[in-house]
Legacy VTK file of the C-alpha trace (Angstrom):
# vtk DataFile Version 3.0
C-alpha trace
ASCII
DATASET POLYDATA
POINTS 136 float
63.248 104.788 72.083
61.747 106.916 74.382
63.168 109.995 72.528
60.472 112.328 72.260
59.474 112.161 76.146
63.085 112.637 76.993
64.454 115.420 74.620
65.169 118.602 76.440
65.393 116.486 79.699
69.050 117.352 80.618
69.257 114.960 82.956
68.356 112.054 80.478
72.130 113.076 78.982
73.900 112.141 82.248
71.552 108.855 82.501
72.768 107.776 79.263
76.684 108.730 79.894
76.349 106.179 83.093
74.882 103.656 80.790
77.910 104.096 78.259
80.422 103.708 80.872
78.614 100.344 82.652
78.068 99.056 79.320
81.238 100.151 77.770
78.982 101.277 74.242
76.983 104.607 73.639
73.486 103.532 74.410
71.667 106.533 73.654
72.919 106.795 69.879
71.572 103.237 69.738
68.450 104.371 71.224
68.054 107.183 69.049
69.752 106.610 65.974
69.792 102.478 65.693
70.357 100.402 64.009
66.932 98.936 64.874
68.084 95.082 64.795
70.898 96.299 67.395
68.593 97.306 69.731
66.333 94.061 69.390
69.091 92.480 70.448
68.294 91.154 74.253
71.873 92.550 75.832
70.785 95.868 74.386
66.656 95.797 74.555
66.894 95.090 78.607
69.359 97.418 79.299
67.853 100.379 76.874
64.197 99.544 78.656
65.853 99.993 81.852
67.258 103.136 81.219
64.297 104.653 79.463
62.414 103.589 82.568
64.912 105.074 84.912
64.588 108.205 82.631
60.951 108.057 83.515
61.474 107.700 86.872
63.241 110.729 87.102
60.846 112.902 85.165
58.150 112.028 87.531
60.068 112.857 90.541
61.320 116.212 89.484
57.831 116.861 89.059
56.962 115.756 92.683
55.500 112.722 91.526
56.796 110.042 94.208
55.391 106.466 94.060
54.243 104.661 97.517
54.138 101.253 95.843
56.082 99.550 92.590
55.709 96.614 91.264
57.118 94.962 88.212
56.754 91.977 85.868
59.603 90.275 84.195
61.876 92.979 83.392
60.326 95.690 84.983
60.996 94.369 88.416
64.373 95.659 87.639
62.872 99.316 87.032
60.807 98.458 90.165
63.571 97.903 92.422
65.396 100.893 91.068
62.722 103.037 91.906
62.285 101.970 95.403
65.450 102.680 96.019
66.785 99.305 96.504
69.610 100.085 94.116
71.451 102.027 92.405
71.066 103.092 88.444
74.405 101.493 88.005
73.913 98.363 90.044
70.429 97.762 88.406
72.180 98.443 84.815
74.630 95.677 85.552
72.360 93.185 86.958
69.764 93.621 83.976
73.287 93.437 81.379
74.393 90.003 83.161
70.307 88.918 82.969
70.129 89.920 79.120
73.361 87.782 78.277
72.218 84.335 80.495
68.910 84.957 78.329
70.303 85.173 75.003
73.037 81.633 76.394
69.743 80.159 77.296
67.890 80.844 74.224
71.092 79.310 72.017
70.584 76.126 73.488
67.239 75.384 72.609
65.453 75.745 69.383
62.371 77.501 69.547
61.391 81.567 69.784
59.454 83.961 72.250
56.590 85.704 71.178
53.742 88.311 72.641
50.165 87.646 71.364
48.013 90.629 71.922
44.403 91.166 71.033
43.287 87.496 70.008
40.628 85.539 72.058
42.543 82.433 74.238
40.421 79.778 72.090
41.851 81.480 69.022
45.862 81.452 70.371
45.113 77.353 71.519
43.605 76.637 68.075
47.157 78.329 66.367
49.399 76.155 68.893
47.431 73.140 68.262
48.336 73.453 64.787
52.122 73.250 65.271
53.872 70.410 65.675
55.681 69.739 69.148
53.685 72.398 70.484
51.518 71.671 73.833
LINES 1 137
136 0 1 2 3 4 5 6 7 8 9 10 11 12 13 14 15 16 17 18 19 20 21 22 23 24 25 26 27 28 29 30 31 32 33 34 35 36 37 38 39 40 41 42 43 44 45 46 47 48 49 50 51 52 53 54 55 56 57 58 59 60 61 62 63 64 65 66 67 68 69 70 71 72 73 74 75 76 77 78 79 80 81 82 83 84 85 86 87 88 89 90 91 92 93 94 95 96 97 98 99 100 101 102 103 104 105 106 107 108 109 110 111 112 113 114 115 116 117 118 119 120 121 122 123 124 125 126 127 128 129 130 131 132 133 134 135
C-alpha cells in the first residue's frame, strides 16, 4: 500500500515506527507484506490510509508543496485535519484507530454490507437494489 511512492522516502520509516508504537503492531510489514485480508480489516484499512496519506503529506511538503485549503470526505477528513495542522500524526492515528473499531461494533450489530459502485449509470444501480429484497 502505497509502497512504491514511498520507498527510498526515509522519512516514511519513522512514520511507520510512530504507527507501530500507537497501534502497538508493525503497520508497515502489513502494508507491504500483508496478509491482504489483514489489511481489509477496518481497524487496520483506516489507520494504514491514514498513514499512507500522512506519508503523502510529507512528500509534498519537503518538496515545497504547501496546501492553502484541505478538505476531506469520510475518512479523509482525518488526513485533512492532519494536514492543517489541527493535530498531531499521533493524535489523528488514535482518533481514526478508536473510529475504525466503533465501525466494525456497529457493523456486528446489523446484518447487511458496504459497498462502492463505480462506473454504472444511477438508473442501472436503482434497477440492481430494486431487485433485492428489503432493499429501498
Amino acid at each position: 500500500m502505497g509502497r512504491e511512492f514511498i520507498d527510498g522516502y526515509e522519512e516514511a520509516k519513522k512514520i511507520f515506527r510512530q504507527a507501530s508504537n500507537v497501534l502497538d503492531f508493525d503497520l508497515e510489514e502489513l502494508c507491504n507484506h500483508g496478509p491482504e485480508e489483514e489489511l481489509k480489516k477496518t481497524t487496520n484499512a483506516q489507520p494504514a490510509l491514514l498513514t499512507v496519506n500522512w506519508i503523502f503529506t510529507r512528500i509534498l511538503r519537503d518538496a515545497g508543496i504547501e496546501p492553502t485549503v484541505v478538505a476531506g470526505h469520510s475518512l479523509g477528513e482525518y488526513s485533512a485535519v492532519l494536514c492543517a495542522k489541527v493535530v498531531d500524526y499521533p493524535a489523528a492515528l488514535r482518533l481514526v484507530r478508536r473510529r475504525a473499531q466503533f465501525m466494525e461494533e456497529a457493523s456486528g450489530a446489523v446484518d447487511g454490507v458496504m459497498a462502492a459502485v463505480i462506473g454504472l449509470p444511477r438508473e442501472a444501480v436503482l434497477s440492481i437494489c430494486r431487485r433485492i429484497k428489503g432493499v429501498e
